[in-house]
mmCIF file as Biopython writes it, N, C-alpha, C and O atoms, coordinates in Angstrom:
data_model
#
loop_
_atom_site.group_PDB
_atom_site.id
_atom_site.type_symbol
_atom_site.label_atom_id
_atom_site.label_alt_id
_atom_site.label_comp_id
_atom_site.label_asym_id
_atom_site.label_entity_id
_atom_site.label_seq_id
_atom_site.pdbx_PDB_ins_code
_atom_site.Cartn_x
_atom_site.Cartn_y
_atom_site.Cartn_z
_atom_site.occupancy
_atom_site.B_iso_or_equiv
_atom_site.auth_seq_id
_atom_site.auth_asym_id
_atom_site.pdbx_PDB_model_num
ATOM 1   N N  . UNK A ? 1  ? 93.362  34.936 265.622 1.0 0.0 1  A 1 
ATOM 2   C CA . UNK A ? 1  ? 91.944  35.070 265.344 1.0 0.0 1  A 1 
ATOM 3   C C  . UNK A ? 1  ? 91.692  35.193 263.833 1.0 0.0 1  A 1 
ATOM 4   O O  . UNK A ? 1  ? 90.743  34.702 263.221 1.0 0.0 1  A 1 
ATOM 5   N N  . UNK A ? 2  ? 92.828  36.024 263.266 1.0 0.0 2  A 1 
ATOM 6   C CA . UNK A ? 2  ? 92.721  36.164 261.630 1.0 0.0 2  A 1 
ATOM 7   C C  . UNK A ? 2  ? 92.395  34.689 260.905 1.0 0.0 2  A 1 
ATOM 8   O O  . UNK A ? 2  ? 91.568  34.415 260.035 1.0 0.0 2  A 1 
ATOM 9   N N  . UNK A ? 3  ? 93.429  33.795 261.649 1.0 0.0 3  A 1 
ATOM 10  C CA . UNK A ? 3  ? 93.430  32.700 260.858 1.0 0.0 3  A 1 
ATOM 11  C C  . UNK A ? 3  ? 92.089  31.788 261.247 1.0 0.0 3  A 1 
ATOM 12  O O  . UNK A ? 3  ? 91.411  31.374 260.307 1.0 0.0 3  A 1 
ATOM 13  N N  . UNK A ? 4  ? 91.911  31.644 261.856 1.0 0.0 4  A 1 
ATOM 14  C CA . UNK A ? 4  ? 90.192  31.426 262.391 1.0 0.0 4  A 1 
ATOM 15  C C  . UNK A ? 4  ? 89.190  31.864 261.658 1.0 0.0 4  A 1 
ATOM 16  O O  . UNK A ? 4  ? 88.222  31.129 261.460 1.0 0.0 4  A 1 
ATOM 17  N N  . UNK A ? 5  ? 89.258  33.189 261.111 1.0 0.0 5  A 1 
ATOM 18  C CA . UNK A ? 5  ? 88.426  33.635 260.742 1.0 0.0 5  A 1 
ATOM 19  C C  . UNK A ? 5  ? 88.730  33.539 259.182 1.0 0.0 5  A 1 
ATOM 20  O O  . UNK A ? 5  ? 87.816  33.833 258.412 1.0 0.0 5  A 1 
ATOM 21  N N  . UNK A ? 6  ? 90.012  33.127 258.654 1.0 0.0 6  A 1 
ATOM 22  C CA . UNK A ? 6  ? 89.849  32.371 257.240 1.0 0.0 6  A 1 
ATOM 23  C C  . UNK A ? 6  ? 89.444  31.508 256.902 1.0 0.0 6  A 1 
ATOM 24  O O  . UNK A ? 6  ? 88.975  31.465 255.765 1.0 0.0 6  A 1 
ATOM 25  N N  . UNK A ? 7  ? 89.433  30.152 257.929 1.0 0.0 7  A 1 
ATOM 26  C CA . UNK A ? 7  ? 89.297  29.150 257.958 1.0 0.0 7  A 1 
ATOM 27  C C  . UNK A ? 7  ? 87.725  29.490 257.991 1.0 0.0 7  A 1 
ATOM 28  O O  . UNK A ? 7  ? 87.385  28.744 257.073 1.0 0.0 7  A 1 
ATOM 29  N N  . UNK A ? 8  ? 86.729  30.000 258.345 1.0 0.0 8  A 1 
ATOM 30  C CA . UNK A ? 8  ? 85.192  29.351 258.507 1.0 0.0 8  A 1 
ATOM 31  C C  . UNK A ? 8  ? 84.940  30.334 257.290 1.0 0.0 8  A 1 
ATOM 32  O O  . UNK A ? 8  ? 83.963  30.152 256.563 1.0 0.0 8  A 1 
ATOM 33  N N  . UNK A ? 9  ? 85.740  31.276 257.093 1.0 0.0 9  A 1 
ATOM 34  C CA . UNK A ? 9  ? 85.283  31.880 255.517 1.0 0.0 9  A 1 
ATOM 35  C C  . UNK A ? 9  ? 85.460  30.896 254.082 1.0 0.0 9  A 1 
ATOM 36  O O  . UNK A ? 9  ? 84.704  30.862 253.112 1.0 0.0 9  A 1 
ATOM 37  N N  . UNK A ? 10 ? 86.517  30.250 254.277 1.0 0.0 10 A 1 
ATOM 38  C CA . UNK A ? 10 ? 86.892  29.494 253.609 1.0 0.0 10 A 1 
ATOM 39  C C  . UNK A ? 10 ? 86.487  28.153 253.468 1.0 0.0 10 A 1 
ATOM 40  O O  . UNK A ? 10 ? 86.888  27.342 252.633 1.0 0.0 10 A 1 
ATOM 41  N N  . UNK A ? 11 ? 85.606  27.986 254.415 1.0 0.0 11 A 1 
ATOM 42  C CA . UNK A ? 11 ? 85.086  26.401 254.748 1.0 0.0 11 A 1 
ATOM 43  C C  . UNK A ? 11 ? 83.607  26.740 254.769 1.0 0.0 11 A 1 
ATOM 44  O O  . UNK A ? 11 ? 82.830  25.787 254.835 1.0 0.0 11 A 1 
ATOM 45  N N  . UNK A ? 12 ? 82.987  28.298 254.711 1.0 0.0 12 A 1 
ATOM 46  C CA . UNK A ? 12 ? 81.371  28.370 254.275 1.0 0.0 12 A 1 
ATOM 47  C C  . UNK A ? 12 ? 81.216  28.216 252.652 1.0 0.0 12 A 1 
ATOM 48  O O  . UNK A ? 12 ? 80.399  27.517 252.053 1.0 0.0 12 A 1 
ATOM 49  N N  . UNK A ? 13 ? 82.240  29.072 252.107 1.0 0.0 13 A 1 
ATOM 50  C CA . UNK A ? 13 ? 82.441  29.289 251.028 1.0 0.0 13 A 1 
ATOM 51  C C  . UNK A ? 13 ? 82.447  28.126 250.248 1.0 0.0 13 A 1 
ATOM 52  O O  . UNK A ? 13 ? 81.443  27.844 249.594 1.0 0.0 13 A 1 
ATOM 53  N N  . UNK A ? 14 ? 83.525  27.353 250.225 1.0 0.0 14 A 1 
ATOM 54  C CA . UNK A ? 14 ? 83.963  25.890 249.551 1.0 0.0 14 A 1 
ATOM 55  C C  . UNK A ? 14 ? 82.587  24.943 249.771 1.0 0.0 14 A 1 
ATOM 56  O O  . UNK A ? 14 ? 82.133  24.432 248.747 1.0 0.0 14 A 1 
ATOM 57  N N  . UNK A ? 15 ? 81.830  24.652 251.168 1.0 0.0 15 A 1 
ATOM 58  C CA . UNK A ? 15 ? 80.501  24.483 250.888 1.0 0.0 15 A 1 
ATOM 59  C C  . UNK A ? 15 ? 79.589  24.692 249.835 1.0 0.0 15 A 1 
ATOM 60  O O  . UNK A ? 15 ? 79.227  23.978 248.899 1.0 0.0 15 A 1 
ATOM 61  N N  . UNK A ? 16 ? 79.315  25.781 250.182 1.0 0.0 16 A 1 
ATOM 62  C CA . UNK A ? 16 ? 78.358  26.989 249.276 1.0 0.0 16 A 1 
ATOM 63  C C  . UNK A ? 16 ? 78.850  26.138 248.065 1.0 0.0 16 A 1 
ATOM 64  O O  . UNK A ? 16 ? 78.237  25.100 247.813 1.0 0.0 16 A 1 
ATOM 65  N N  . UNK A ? 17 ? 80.055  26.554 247.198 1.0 0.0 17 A 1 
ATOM 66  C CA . UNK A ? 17 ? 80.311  26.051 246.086 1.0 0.0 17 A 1 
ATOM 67  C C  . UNK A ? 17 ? 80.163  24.655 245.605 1.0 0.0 17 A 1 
ATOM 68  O O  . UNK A ? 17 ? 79.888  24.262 244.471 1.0 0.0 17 A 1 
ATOM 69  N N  . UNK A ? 18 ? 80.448  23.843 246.914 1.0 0.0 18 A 1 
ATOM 70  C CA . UNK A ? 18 ? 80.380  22.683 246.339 1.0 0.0 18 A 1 
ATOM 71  C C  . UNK A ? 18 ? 79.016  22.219 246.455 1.0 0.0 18 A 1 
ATOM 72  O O  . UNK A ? 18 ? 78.811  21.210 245.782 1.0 0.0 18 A 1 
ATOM 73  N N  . UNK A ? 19 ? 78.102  22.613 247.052 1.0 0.0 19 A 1 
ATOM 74  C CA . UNK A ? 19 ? 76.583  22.205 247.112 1.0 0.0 19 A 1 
ATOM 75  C C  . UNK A ? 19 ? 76.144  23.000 245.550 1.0 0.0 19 A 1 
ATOM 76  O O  . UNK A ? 19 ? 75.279  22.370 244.941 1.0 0.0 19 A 1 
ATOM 77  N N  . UNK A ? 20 ? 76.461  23.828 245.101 1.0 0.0 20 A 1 
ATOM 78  C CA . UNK A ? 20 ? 76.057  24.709 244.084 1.0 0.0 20 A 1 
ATOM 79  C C  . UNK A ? 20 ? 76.587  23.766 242.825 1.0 0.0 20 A 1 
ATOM 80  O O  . UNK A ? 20 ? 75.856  23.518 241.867 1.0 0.0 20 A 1 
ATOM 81  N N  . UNK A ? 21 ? 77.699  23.360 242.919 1.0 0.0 21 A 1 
ATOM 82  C CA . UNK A ? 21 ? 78.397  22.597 241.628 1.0 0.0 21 A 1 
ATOM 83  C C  . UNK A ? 21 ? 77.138  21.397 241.632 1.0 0.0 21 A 1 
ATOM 84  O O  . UNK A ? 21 ? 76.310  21.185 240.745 1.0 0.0 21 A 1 
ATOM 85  N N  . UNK A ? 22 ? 77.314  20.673 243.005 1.0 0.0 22 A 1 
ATOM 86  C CA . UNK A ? 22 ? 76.618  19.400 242.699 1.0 0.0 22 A 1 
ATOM 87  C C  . UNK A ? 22 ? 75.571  19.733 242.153 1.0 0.0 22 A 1 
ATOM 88  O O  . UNK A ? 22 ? 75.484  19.257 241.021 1.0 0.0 22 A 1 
ATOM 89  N N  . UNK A ? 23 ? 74.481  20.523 242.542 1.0 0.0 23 A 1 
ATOM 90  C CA . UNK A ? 23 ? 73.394  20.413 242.297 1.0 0.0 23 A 1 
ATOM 91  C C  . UNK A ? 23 ? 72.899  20.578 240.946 1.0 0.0 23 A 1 
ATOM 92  O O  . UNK A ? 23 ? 71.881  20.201 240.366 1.0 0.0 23 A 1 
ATOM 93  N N  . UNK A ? 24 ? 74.372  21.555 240.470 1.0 0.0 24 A 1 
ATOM 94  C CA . UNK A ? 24 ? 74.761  21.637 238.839 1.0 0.0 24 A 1 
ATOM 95  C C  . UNK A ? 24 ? 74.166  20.549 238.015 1.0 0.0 24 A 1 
ATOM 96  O O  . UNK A ? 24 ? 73.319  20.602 237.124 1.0 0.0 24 A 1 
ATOM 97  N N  . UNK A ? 25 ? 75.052  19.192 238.716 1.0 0.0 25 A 1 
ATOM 98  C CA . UNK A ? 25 ? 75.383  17.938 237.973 1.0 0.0 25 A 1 
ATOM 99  C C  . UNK A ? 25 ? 74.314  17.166 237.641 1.0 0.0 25 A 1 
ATOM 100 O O  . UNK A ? 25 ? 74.230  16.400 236.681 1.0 0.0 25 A 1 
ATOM 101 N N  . UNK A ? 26 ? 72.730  17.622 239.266 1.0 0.0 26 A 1 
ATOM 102 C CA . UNK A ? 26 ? 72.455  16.702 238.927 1.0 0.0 26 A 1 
ATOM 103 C C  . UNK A ? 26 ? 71.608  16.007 240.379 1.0 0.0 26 A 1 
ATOM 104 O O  . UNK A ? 26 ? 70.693  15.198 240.533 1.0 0.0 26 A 1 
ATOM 105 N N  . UNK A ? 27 ? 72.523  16.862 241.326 1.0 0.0 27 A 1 
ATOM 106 C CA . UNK A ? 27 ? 72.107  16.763 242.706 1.0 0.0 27 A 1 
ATOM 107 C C  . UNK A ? 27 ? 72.107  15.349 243.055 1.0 0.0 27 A 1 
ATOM 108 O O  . UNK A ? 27 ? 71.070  14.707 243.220 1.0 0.0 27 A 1 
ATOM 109 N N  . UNK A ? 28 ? 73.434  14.812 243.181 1.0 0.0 28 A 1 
ATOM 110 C CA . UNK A ? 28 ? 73.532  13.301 243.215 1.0 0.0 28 A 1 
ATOM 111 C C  . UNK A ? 28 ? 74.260  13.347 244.967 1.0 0.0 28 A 1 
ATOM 112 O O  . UNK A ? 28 ? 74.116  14.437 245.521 1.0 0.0 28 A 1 
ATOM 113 N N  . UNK A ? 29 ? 74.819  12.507 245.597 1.0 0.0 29 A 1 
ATOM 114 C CA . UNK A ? 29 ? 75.444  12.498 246.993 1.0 0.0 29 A 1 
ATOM 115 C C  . UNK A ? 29 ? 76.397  13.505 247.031 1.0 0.0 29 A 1 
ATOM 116 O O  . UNK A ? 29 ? 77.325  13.669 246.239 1.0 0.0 29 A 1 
ATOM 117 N N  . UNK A ? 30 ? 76.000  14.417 248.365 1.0 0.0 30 A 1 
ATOM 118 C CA . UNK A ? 30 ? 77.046  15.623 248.011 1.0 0.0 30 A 1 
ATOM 119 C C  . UNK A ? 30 ? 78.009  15.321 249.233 1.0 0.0 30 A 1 
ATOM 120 O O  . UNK A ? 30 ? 77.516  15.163 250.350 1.0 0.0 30 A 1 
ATOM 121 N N  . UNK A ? 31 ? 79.509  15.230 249.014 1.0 0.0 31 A 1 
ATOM 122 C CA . UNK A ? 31 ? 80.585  14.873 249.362 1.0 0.0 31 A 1 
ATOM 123 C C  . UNK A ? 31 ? 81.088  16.119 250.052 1.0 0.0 31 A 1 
ATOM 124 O O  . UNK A ? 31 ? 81.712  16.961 249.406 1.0 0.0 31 A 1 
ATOM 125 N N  . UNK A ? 32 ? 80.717  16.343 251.978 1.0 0.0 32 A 1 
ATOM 126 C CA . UNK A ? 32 ? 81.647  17.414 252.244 1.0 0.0 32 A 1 
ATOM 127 C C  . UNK A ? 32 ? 82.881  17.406 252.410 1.0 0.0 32 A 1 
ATOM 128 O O  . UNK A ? 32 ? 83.541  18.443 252.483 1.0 0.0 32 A 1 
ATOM 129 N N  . UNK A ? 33 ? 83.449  16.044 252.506 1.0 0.0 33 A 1 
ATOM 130 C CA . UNK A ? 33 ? 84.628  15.873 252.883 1.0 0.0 33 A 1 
ATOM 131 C C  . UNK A ? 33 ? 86.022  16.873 251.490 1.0 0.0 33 A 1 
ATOM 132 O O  . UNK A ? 33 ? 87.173  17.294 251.605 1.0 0.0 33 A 1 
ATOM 133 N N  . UNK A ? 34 ? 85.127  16.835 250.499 1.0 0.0 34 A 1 
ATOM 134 C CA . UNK A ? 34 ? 85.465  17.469 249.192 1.0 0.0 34 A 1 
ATOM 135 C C  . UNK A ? 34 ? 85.764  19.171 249.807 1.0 0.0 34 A 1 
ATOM 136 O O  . UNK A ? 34 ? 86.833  19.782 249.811 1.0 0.0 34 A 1 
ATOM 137 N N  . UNK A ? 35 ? 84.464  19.607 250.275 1.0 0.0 35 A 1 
ATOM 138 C CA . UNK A ? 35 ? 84.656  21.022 250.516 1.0 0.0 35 A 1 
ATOM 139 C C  . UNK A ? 35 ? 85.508  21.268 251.826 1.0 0.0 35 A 1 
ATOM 140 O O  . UNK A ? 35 ? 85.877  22.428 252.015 1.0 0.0 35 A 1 
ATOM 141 N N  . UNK A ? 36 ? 85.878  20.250 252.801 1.0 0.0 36 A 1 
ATOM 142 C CA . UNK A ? 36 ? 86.546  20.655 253.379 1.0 0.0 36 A 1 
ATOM 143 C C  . UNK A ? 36 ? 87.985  20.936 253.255 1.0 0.0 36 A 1 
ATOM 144 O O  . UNK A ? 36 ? 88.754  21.808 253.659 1.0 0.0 36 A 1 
ATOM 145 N N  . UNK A ? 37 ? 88.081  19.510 252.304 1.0 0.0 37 A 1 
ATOM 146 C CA . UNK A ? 37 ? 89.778  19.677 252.028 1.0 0.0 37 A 1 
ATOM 147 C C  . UNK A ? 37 ? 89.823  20.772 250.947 1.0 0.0 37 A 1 
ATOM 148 O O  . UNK A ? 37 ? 90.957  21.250 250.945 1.0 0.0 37 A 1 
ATOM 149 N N  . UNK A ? 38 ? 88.995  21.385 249.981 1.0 0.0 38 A 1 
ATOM 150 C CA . UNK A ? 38 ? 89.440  23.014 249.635 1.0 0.0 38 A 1 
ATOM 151 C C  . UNK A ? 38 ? 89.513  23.665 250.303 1.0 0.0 38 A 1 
ATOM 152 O O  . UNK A ? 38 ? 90.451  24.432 250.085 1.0 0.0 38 A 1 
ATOM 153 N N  . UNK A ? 39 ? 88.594  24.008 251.783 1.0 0.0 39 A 1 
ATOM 154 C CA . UNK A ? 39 ? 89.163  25.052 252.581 1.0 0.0 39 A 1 
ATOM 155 C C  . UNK A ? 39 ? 90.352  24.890 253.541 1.0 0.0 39 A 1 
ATOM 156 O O  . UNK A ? 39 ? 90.856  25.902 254.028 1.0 0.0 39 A 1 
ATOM 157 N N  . UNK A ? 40 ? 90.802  23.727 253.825 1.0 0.0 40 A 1 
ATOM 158 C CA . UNK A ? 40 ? 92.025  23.569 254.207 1.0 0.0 40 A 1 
ATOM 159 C C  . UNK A ? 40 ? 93.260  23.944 252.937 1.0 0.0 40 A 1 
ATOM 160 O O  . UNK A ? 40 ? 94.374  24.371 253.242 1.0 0.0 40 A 1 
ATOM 161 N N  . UNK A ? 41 ? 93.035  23.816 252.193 1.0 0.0 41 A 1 
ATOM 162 C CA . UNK A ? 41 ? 93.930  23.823 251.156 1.0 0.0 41 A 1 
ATOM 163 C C  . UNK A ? 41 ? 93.876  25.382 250.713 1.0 0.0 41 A 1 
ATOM 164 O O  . UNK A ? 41 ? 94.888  25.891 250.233 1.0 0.0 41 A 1 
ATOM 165 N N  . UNK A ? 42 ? 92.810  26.059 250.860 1.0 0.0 42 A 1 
ATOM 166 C CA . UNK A ? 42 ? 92.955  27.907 250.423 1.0 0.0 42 A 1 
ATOM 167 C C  . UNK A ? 42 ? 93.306  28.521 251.851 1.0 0.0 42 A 1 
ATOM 168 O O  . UNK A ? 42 ? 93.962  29.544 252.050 1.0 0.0 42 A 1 
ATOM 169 N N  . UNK A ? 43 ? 92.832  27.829 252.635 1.0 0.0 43 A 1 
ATOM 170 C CA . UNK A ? 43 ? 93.406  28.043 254.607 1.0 0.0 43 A 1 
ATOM 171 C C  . UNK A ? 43 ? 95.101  28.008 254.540 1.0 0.0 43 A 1 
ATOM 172 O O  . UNK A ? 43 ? 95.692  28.871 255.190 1.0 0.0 43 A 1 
ATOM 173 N N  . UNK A ? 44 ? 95.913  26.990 253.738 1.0 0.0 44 A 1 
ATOM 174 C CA . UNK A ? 44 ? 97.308  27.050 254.189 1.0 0.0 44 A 1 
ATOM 175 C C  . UNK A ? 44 ? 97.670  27.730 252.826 1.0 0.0 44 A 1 
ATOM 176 O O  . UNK A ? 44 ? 98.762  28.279 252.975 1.0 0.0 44 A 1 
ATOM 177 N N  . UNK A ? 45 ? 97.167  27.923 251.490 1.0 0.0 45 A 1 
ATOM 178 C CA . UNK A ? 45 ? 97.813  28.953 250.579 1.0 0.0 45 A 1 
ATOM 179 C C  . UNK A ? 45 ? 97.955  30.326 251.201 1.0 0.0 45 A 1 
ATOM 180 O O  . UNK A ? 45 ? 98.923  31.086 251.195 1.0 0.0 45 A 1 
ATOM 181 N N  . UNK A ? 46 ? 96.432  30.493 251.883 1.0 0.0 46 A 1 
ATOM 182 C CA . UNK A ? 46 ? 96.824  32.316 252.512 1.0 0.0 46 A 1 
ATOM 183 C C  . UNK A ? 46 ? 97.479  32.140 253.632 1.0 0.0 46 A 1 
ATOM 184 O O  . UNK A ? 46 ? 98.163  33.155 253.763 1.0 0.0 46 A 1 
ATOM 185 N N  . UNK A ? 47 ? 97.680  31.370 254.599 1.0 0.0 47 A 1 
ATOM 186 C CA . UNK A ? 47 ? 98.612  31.677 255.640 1.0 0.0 47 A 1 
ATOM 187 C C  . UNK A ? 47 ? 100.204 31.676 254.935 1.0 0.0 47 A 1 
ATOM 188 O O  . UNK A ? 47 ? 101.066 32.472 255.307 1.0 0.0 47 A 1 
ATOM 189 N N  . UNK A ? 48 ? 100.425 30.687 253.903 1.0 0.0 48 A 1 
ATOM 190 C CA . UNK A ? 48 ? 101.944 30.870 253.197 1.0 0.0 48 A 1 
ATOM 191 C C  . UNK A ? 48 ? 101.778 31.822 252.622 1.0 0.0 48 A 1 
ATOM 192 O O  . UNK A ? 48 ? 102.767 32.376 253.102 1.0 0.0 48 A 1 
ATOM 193 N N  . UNK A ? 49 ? 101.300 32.700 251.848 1.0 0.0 49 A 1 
ATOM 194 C CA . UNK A ? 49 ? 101.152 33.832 251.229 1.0 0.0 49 A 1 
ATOM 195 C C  . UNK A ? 49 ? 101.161 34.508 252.716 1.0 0.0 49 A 1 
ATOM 196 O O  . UNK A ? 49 ? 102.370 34.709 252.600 1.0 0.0 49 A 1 
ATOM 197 N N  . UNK A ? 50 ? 100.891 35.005 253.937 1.0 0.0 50 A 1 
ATOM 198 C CA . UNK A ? 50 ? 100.776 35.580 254.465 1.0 0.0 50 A 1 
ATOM 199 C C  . UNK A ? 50 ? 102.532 36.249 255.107 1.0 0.0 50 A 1 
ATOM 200 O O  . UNK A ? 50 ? 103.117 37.325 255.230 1.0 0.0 50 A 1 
ATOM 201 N N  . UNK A ? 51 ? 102.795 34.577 255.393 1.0 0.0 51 A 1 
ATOM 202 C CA . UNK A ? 51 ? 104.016 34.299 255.775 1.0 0.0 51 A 1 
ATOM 203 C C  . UNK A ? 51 ? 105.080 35.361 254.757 1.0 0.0 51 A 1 
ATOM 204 O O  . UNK A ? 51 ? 105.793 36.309 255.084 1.0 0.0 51 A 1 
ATOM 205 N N  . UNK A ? 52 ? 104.859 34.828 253.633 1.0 0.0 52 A 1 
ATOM 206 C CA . UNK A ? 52 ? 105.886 35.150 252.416 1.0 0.0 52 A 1 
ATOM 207 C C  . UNK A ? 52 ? 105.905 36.765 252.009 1.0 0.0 52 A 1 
ATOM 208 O O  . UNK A ? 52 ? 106.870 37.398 251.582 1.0 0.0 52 A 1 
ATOM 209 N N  . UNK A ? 53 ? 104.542 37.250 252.271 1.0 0.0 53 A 1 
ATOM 210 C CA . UNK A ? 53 ? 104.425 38.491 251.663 1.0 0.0 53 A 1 
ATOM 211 C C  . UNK A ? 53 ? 104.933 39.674 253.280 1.0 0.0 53 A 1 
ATOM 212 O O  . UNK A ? 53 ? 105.288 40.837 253.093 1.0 0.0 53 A 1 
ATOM 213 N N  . UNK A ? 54 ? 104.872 39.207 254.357 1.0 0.0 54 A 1 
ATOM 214 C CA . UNK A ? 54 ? 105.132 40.270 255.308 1.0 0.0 54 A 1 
ATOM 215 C C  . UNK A ? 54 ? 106.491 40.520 255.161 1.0 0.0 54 A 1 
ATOM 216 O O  . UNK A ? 54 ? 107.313 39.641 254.903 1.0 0.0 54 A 1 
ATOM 217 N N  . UNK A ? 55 ? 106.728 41.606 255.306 1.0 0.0 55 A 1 
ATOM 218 C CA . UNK A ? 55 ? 107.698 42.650 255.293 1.0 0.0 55 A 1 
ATOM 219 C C  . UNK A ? 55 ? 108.760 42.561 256.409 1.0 0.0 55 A 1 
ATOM 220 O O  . UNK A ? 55 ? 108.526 42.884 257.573 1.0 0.0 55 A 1 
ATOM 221 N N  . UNK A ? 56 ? 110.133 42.022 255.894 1.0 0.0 56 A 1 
ATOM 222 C CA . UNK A ? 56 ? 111.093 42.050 257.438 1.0 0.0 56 A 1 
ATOM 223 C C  . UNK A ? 56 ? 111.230 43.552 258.218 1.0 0.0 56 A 1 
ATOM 224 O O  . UNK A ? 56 ? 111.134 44.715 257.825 1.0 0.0 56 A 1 
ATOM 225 N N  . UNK A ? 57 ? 111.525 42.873 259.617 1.0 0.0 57 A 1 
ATOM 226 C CA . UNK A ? 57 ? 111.334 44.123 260.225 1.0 0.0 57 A 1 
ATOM 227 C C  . UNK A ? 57 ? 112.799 44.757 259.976 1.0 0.0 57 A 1 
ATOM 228 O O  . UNK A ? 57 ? 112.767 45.986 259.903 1.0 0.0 57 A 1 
ATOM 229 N N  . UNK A ? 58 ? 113.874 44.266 259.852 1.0 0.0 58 A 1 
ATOM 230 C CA . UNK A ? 58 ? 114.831 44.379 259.841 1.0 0.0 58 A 1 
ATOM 231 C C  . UNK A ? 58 ? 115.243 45.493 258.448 1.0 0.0 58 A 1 
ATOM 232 O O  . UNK A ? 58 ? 116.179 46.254 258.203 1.0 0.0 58 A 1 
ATOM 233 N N  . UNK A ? 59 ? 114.005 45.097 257.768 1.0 0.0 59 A 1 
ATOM 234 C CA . UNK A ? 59 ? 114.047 45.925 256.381 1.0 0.0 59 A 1 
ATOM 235 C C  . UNK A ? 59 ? 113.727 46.942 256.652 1.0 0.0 59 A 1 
ATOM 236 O O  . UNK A ? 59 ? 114.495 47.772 256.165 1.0 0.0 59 A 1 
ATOM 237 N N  . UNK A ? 60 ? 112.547 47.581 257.494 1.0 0.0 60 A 1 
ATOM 238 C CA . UNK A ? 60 ? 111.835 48.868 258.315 1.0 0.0 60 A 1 
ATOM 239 C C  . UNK A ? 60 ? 112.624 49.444 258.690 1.0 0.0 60 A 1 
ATOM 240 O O  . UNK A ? 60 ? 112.687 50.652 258.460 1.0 0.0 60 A 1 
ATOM 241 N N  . UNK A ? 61 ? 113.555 48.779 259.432 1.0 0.0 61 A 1 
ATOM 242 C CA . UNK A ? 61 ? 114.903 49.848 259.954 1.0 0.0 61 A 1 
ATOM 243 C C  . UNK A ? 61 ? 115.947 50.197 259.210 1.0 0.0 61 A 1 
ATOM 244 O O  . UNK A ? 61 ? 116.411 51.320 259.408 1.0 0.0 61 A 1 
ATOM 245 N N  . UNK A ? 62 ? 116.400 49.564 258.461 1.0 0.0 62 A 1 
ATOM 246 C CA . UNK A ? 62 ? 117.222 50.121 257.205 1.0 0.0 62 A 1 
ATOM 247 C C  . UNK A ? 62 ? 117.127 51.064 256.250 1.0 0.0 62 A 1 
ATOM 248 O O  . UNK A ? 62 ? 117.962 51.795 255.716 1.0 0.0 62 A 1 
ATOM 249 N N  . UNK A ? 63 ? 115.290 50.839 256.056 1.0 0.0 63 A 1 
ATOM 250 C CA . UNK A ? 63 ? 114.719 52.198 255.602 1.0 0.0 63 A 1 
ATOM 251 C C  . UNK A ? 63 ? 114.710 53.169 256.296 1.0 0.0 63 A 1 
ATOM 252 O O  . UNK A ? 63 ? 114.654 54.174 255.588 1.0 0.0 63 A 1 
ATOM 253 N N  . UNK A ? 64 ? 114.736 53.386 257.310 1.0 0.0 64 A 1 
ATOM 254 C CA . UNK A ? 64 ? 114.095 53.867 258.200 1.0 0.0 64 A 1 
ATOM 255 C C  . UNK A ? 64 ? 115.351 55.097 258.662 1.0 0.0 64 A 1 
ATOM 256 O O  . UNK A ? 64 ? 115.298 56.306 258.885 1.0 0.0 64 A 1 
ATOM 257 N N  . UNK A ? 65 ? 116.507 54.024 258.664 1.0 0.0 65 A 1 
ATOM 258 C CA . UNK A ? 65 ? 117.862 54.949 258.429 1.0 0.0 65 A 1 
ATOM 259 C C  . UNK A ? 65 ? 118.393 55.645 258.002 1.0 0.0 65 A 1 
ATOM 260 O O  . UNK A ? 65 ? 118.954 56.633 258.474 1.0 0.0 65 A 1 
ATOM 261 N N  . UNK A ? 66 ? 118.308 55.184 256.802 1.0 0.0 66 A 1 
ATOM 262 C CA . UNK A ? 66 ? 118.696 55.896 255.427 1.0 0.0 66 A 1 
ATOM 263 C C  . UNK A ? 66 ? 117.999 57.206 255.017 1.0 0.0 66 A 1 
ATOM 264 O O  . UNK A ? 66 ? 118.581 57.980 254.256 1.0 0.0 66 A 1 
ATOM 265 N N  . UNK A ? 67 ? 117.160 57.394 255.345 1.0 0.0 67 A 1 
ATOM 266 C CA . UNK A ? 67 ? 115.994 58.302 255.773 1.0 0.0 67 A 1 
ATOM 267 C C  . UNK A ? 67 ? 116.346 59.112 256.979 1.0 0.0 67 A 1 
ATOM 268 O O  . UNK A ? 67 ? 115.525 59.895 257.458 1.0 0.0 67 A 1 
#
């Protein structure tokens, strides 16, 4: 569900921004296909960051021992 719920944070957001940039420019054809592939692309940085940063369990018990 977490990751679900990055994904439409991440895909309102990248919207938001990219309607905000364009309109910056000039408000010319606004390209969602643009904001989607950023939220796919900040969607699989935090799930690899998610991946990378959790803690082995195997490590919990070693601490856990020693202790």
């Amino acid at each position: 569900m977490r990751y679900i719920a990055t994904f439409f944070w991440a895909f309102l957001l990248t919207q938001m921004v990219n309607f905000i940039l364009n309109s910056l420019n000039g408000g010319g054809q606004l390209y969602v296909g643009i904001g989607v592939l950023l939220a796919v692309l900040i969607s699989l940085t935090v799930f690899i960051l998610d991946i990378m940063l959790k803690p082995d369990k195997n490590y919990r018990e070693v601490i856990e021992d020693e202790q």
